[in-house]
C-alpha positions in Angstrom: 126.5 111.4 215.5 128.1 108.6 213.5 131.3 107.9 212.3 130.7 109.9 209.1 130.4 113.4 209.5 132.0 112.9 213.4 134.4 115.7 213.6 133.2 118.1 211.1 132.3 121.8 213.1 130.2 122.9 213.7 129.3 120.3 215.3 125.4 120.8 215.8 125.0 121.6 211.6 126.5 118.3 210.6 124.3 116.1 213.6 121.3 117.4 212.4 122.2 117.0 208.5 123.4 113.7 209.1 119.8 112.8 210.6 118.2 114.4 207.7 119.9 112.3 205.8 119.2 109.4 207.4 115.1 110.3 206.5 113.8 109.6 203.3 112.1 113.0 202.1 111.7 113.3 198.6 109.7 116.1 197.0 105.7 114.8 198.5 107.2 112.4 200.9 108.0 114.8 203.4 105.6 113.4 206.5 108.5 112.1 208.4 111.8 114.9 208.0 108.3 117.3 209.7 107.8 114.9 212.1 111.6 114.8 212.8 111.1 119.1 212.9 107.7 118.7 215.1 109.8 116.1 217.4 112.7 118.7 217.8 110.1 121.7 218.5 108.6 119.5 221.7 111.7 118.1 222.9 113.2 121.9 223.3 110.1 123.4 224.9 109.3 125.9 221.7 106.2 126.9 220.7 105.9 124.4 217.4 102.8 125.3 214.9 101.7 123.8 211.6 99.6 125.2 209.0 96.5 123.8 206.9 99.5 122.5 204.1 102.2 121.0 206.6 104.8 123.9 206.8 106.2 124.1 210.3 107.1 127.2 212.3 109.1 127.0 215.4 109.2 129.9 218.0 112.6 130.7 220.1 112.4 133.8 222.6 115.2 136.3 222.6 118.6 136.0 224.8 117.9 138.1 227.7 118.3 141.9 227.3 117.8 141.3 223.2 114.0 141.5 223.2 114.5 145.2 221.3 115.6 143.3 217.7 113.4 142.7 214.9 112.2 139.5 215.2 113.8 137.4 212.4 112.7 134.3 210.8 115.3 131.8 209.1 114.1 129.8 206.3 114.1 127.2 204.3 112.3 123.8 202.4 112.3 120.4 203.9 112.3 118.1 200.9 114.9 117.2 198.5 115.3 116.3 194.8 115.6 113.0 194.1 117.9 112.1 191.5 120.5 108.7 191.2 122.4 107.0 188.3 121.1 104.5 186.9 122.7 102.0 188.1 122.3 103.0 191.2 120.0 101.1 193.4 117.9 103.1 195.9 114.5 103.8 196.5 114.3 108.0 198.3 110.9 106.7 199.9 112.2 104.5 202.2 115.7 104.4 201.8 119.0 106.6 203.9 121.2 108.4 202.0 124.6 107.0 201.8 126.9 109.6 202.8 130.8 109.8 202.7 133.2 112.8 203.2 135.2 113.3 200.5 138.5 116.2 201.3 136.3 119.5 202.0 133.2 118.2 200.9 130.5 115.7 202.0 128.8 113.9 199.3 126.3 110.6 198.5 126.7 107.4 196.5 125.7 107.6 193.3 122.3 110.1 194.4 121.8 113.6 195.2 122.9 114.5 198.8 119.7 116.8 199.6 121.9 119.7 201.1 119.6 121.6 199.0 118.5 122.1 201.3 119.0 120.2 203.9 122.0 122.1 204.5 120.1 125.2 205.3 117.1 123.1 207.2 120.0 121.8 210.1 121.6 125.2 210.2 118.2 126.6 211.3 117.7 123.5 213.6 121.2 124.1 215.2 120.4 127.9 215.9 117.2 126.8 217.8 119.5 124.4 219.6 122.1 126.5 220.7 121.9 127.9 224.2 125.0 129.7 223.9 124.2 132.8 221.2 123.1 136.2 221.2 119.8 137.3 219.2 116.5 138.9 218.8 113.2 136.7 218.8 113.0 133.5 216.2 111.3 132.0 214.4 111.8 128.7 212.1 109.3 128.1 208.8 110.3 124.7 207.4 108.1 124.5 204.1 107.1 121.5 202.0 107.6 120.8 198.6 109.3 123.5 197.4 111.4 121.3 194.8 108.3 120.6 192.7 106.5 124.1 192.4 106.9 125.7 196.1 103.6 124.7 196.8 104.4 125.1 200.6 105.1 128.9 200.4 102.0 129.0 197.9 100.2 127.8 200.7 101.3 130.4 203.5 98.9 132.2 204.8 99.2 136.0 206.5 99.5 135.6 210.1 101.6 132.5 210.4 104.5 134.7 211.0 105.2 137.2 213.3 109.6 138.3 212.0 109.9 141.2 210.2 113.0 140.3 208.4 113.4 136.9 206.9 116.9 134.7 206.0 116.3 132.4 203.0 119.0 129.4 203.7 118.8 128.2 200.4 121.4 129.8 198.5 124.8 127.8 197.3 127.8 130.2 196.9 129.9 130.9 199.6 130.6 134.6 199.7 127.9 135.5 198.2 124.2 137.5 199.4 121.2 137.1 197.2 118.4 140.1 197.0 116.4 138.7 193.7 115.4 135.7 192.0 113.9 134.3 188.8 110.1 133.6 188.9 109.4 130.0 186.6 106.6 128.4 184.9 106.1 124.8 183.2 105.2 124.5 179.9 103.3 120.5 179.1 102.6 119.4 176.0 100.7 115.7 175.1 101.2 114.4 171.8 98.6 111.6 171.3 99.3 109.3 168.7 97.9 106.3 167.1 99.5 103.1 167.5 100.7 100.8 165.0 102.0 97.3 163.9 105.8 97.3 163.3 106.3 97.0 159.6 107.0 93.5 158.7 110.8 93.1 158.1 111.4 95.0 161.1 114.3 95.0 163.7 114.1 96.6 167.0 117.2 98.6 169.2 117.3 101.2 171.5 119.2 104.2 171.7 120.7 104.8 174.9 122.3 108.7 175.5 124.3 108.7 178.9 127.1 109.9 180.5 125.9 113.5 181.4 126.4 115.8 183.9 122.9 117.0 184.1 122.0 119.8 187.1 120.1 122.4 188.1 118.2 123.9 185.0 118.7 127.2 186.8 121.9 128.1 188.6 123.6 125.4 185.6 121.4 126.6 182.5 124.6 128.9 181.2 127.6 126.1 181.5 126.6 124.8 178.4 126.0 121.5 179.3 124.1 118.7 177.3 120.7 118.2 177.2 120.1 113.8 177.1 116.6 114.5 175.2 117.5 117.4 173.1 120.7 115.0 171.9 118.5 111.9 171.9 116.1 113.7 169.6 119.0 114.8 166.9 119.7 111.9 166.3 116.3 110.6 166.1 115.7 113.4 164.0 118.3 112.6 161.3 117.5 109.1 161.3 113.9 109.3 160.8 115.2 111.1 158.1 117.7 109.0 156.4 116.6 105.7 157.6 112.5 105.9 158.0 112.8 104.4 161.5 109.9 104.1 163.6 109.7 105.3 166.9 107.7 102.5 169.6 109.4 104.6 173.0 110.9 107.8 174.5 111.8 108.6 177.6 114.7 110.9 179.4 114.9 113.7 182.3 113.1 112.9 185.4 112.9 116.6 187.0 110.9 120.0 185.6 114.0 121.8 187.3 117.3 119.6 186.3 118.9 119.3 183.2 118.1 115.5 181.7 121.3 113.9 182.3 120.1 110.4 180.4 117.4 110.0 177.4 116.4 106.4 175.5 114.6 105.7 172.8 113.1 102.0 171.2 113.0 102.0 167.3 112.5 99.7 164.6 114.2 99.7 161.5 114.0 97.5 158.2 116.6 94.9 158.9 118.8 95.7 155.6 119.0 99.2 157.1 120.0 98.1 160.9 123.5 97.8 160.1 123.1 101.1 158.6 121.4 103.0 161.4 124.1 101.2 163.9 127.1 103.0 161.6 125.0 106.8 161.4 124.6 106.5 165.3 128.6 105.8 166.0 129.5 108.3 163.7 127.2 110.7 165.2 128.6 109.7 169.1 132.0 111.0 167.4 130.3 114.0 166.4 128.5 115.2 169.6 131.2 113.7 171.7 133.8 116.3 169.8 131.1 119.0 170.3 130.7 118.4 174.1 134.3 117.7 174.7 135.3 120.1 177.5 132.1 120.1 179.1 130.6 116.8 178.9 133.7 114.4 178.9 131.3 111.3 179.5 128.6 111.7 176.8 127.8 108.9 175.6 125.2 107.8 172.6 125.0 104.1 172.0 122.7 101.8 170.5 121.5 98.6 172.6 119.5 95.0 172.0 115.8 95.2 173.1 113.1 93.2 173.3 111.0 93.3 170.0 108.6 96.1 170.0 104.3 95.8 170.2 103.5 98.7 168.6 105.0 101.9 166.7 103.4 105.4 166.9 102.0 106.4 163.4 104.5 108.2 160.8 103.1 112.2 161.2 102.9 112.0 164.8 106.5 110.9 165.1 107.6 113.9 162.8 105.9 116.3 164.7 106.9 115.6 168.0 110.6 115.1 166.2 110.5 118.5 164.2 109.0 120.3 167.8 111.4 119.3 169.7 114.6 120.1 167.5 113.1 123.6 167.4 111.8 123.9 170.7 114.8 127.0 172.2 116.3 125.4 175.0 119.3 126.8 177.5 119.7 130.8 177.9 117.4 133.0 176.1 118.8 136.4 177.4 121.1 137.7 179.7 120.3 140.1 181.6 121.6 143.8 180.7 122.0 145.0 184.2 123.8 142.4 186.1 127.0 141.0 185.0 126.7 137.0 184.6 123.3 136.5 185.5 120.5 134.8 183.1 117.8 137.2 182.6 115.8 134.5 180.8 115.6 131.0 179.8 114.0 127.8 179.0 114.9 123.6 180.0 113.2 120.6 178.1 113.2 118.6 180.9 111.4 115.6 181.0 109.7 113.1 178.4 107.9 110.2 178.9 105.1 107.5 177.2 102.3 106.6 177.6 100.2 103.7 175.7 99.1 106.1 173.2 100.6 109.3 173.8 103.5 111.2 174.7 104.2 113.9 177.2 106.4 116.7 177.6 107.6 119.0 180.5 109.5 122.4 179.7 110.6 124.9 182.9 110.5 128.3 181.3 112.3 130.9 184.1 112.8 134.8 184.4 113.4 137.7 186.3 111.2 139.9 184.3 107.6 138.7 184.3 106.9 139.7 180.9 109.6 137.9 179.6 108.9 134.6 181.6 105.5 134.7 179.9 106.7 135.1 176.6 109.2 132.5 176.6 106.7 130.2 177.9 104.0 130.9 175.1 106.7 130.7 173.0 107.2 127.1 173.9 102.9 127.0 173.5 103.2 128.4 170.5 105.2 125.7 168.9 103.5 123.1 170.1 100.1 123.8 168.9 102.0 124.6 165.8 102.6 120.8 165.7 99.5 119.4 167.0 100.0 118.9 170.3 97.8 119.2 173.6 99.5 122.2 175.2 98.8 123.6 179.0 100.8 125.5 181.6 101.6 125.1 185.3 101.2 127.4 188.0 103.7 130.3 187.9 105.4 131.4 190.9 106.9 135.3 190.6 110.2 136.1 191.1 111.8 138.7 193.7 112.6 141.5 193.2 116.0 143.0 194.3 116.3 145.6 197.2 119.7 147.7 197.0 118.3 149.7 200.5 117.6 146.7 202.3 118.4 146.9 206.2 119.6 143.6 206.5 121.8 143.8 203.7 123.6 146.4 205.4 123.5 144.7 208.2 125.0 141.4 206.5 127.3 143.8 204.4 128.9 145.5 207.2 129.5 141.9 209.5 131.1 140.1 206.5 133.9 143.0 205.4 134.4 142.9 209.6 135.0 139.9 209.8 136.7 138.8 206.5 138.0 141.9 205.5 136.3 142.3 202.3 133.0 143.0 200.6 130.5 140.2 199.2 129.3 139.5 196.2 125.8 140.9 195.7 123.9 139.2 193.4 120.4 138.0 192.4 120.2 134.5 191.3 118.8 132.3 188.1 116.8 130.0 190.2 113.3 129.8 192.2 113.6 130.7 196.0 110.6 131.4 197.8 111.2 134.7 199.0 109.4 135.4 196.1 106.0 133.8 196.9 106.4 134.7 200.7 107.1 138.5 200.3 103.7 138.7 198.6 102.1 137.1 201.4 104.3 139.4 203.7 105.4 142.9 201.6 106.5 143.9 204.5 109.3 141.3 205.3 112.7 142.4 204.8 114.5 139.6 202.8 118.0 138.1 202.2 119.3 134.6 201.1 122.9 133.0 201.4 124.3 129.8 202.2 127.5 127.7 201.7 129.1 126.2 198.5 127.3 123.1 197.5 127.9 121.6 193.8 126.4 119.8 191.2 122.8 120.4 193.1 119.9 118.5 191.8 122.6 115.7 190.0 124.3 112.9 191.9 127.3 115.1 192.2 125.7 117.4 194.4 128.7 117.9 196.7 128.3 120.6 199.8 131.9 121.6 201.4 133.0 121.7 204.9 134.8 124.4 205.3 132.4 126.8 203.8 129.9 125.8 206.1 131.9 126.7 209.0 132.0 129.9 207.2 128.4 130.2 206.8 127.7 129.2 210.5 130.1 131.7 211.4 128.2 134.4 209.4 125.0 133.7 210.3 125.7 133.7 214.4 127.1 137.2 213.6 124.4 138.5 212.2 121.4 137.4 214.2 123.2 139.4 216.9 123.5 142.3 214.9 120.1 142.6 213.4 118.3 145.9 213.6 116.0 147.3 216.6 112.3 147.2 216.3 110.8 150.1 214.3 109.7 152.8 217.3 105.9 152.3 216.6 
């Protein structure tokens, strides 16, 4: 290990996330953080399999005189969202992760650290490491791009596992056990337009809106925090309005499942009305700044010099992209009316981008009740056909339903007041895991998910603390040895 994370217990966890870390394995760029998993299999004599899609499983017998347990398989994704500042330079292809420990928590420069869920991917390794614990027969599934649409639990066929009961490693809140999860869908919409000459008498700027703190569009979507192209687009909106300016470029978000943290646009404006538009876009900073004030301290809207612009897109294009998306619903549609906190329902404009003569949208619609993840997605169809647009959806993943009787709950239930000398939290979270997708391949498989406190996931402030991973290790030793017997059959 190297002098970063050198020190931190347990000591096995932070080895193998350091290595992680020190592999570049983006969402699609996953070939060598397997390889790494493979490598580990061989090296430690364990059967080590790998399906048709790239998802690795790795087999560990029981400790002696524990063969009788349900055969348990711990889980979780190998890739990693990658998301930096702007003026951060890195590229996740090729480059490490630069890593620091900072008090309890361990953190990277100016990118996301990848302990989602990386954090989860070396606990697992470390279990298959260990020589010194009790437990049942293992088993490892490392899946690939999960960040992107789970495509490697889509992939799963019946048969590549033999557990019974499976631990999801990808949950974030200390203390807490998670028996459901939203299912998701994306939402794309392609506004072609015709491209113009500027207007003669033209200036050209850009709008700049910065400063956020972005995040996941599930477990973040109820902390109110600012949306770069929802912002980006007011002001567009108003000005477009007031001014006439043309829009030549838009762009913001980079991730169907964060929260656009940073949204531009390139304009032209009659030159007797630059000065004006300059003026309407400071006094607007003032206004959104005041409305973001205690959540978004470092919003930041801003006008910039650009290069003169080739070509503008023509006038009722522009409007109906502008009018879409100020009415497109975005954040929390519903809560849900059973469990106390939780999102039922809700929708994320997340990315925009163009092209040389058209521009395209990404929304994440999520839900834990199907119907209502389907209607808040054709919602979002809706009002884009409404305004012309090309309109399509993604694949949909389903969600997971919660199990109060589960036997591993109890199980996890009764360790954790032993231990700490007070109940969890039992909760189902706003968020894809794939427990979904794999209990339909297995609807047998007994199912729980929990993990330690990371932060600011899918942002550069992702942040994971120390001592709640030592907590988590602690946990998850426990239970393994505590895991049911096999079903008499």
């Amino acid at each position: 290990m190297s002098a970063v994370l050198q020190g931190l217990k347990p000591e096995l966890i932070w080895k193998h996330f350091e290595a992680i870390c020190g592999i570049p394995h983006p969402s699609k760029h996953e070939e060598k953080i397997a390889q790494y998993v493979k490598d580990f299999g061989k090296k430690h004599n364990l059967e080590t399999n790998v399906d048709d899609f790239g998802n690795v499983v790795i087999k560990k017998p029981a400790t002696k005189g524990l063969e009788h347990l349900t055969p348990v398989v711990l889980q979780g994704h190998l890739d990693m969202v990658p998301e930096k500042n702007n003026d951060t330079e890195h590229n996740f292809e090729t480059d490490p992760l630069k890593i620091f420990v900072d008090g309890d928590w361990v953190r990277a420069t100016g990118t996301t650290l990848g302990a989602d869920n990386g954090i989860g991917v070396a606990a697992a390794l470390a279990v298959a490491e260990s020589t010194n614990l009790k437990h049942g027969p293992l088993e490892f599934l490392f899946t690939l791009d999960e960040e992107t649409g789970m495509f490697g639990a889509v992939a799963l066929k019946p048969g590549f596992l033999d557990a019974h009961i499976l631990i999801n490693l990808d949950s974030e809140e200390d203390g807490a056990l998670y028996i459901g999860c939203a299912g998701g869908k994306n939402t794309y919409a392609k506004f072609k337009y015709s491209a113009e000459n500027i207007p003669s008498g033209s200036q050209t700027m850009k709008i700049v809106v910065t400063g956020l703190r972005g995040g996941h569009s599930g477990l973040d979507i109820a902390a109110n925090r600012g949306n770069a192209i929802k912002i980006l687009n007011r002001v567009l909106w108003g000005l477009s309005k007031e001014f006439g300016v043309r829009l030549a470029h838009i762009e913001g978000g980079s991730k169907h499942n964060a929260i656009p943290r940073e949204a531009n646009a390139v304009i032209t404006v009659e030159k007797n009305k630059a000065a004006g538009v300059k003026a309407y876009i400071e006094n607007f900073n003032t206004t959104i700044k005041a409305e973001h004030a205690t959540v978004e301290p470092g919003l930041l809207v801003k006008t910039e010099e650009a290069e003169t612009a080739d070509k503008v897109m023509d006038v009722i294009t522009q409007m109906n992209l502008l009018n879409a998306l100020y009415a497109l619903p975005n954040g929390v549609v519903t809560m849900s009316p059973d469990i106390k906190d939780l999102v039922e329902t809700s929708t994320n404009l997340a990315v925009i981008t163009t092209d040389s003569l058209s521009v395209n949208v990404v929304t994440s619609q999520r839900s834990s009740v199907e119907s209502e993840k389907e209607d808040v997605a054709n919602m979002a169809y809706s009002l884009f056909s409404l305004s012309g647009a090309e309109v399509s959806h993604g694949d949909s993943y389903p969600g997971w339903k919660p199990n109060v009787h589960s036997p591993i709950l109890k199980v996890m239930k009764e360790v954790y007041k032993s231990k700490y000398g007070n109940d969890p939290e039992i909760k189902a979270i706003h968020a894809g895991l794939e427990c979904g997708i794999i209990n339909e391949r297995y609807p047998e498989m007994d199912m729980i998910s929990f993990g330690p406190t990371i932060m600011g996931a899918h942002s550069p402030d992702e942040k994971v603390q120390i001592s709640a991973v030592a907590k988590f290790w602690d946990l998850l030793i426990a239970v393994l040895e505590n895991v049911p017997a096999k079903k008499a059959v």
